[in-house]
N, C-alpha and C positions, 0 to 999 in steps of 0.2 A: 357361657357360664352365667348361671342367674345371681343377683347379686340379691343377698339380704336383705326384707324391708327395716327400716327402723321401727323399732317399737317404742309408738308414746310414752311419755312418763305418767304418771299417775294423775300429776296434778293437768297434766295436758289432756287427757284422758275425761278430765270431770270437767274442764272448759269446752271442751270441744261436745258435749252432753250438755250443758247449760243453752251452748250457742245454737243446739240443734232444737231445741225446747222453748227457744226464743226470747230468754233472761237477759236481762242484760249485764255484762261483764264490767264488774270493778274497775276504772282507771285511777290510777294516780298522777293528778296533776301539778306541775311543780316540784321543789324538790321533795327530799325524804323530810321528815319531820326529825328535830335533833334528837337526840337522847335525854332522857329525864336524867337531873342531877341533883346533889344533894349536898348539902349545906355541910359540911367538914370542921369541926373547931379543931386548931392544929397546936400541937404541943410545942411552949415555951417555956424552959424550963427558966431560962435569968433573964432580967431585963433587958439585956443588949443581944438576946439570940434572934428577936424579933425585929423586922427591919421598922414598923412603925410607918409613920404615913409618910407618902413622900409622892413627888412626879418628877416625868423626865428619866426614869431610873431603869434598868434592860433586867429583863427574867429568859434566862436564856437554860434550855431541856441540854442535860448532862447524859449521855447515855453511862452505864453500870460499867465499874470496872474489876478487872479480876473475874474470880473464880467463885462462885456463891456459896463454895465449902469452906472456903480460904479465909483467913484470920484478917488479910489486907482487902477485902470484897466491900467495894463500896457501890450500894444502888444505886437507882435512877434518882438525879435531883435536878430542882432547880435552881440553877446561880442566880441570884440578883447584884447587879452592883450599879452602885452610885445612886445620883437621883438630887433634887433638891425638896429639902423638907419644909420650905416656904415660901410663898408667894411675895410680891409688894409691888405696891401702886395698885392701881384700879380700871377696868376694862369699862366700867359705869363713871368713869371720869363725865364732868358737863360738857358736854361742846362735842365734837366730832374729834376722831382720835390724830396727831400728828404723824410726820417723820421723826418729830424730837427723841434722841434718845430716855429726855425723861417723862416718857408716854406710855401708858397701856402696863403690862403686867411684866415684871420679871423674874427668872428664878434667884430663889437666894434660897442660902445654907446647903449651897451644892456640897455632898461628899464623896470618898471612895470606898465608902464600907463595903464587905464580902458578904451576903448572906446566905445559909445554903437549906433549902428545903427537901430533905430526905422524904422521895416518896412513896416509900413502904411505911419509915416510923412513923412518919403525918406531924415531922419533929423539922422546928426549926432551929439553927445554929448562926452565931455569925463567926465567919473565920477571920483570922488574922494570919494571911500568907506572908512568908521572910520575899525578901528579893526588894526590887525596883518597881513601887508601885505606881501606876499613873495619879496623877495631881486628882484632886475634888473634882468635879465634871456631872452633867446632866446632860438629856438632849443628845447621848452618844449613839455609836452603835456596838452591838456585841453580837456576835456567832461562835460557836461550838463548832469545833474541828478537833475530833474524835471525842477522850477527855480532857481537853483545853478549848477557853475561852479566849477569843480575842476581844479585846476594846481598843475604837476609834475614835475619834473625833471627839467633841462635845462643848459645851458653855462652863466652866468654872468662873473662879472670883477674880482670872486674871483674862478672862474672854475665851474667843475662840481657840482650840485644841486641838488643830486641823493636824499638824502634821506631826502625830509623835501615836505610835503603835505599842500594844502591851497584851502580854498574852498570860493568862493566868492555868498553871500546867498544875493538873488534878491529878497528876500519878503518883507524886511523891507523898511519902508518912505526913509532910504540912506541905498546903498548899504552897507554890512559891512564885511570884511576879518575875516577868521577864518582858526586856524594854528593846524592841526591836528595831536596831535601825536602817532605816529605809534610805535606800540613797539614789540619785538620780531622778531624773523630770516624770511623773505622777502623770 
């Protein structure tokens, strides 16, 4: 039984007509080149919908919830929460830097604000979710597990916040905090 040959595709077709003509063939070396992007100004409508400057603070990708016909459809956003909105001390201190704790840079004006960056409107919002919300904190982490966010860890004004978990659940009409406790050896 004879089997088939393949048939080149077009663009193989005109490579293989280059290489026979003794041109030399395009490489791409390295990766791909990024994508061009472009400068976005994003809609705030009140002072407090925009989170403002800050470090330490987690932007964690929300996938879309619901139905996109549906009156409760909510799009793709990004959570931000927490963060500290200022610095203090100095990493230009004289002399070489210590162990002391009163050495080098620390966060201050840690919070637990909610921000949410809808991204179809290009609109940002801050929420204020009901429930048990974790203390002020920077320096945490957050992950998205489905539409909920979890937060760990972090630095607030009373230090480290290693062991207390909180999950903030994007399904309900207001966002609402949830304080999960963890029991047994980590």
């Amino acid at each position: 039984m004879a089997v088939p040959e393949a048939q080149p595709l077009p663009q193989q077709q005109q490579m293989h007509q280059q290489q026979a003509a003794g041109h030399q063939l395009p490489t791409q070396v390295g990766p791909k080149p990024s994508p061009a992007y472009r400068v976005v100004k994003a809609i705030i409508e009140k002072k407090d919908d925009g989170p403002g400057s800050r470090c330490g603070h987690t932007l964690t990708s929300v996938a879309a919830v619901g139905d996109e016909r549906s009156p409760g459809y909510m799009g793709p956003r990004l959570l931000l929460f927490g963060g500290a909105t200022a610095l203090e001390g100095s990493s230009a201190a004289a002399g070489p830097q210590t162990s002391s704790a009163n050495s080098g840079i620390r966060l201050a004006g840690a919070t637990a604000d909610v921000h949410c960056y809808d991204v179809l409107s290009n609109k940002w919002t801050r929420l204020n979710p009901v429930g048990d919300p974790p203390s002020p904190r920077a320096a945490h982490a957050a992950a998205a597990v489905g539409t909920m966010v979890v937060i760990q860890g972090g630095i607030g004004p009373a230090g480290l916040s290693t062991e207390d978990l909180h999950v903030l659940d994007l399904t309900q009409p207001r966002a609402r905090w949830h304080k999960v406790v963890v029991q047994g050896q980590g």
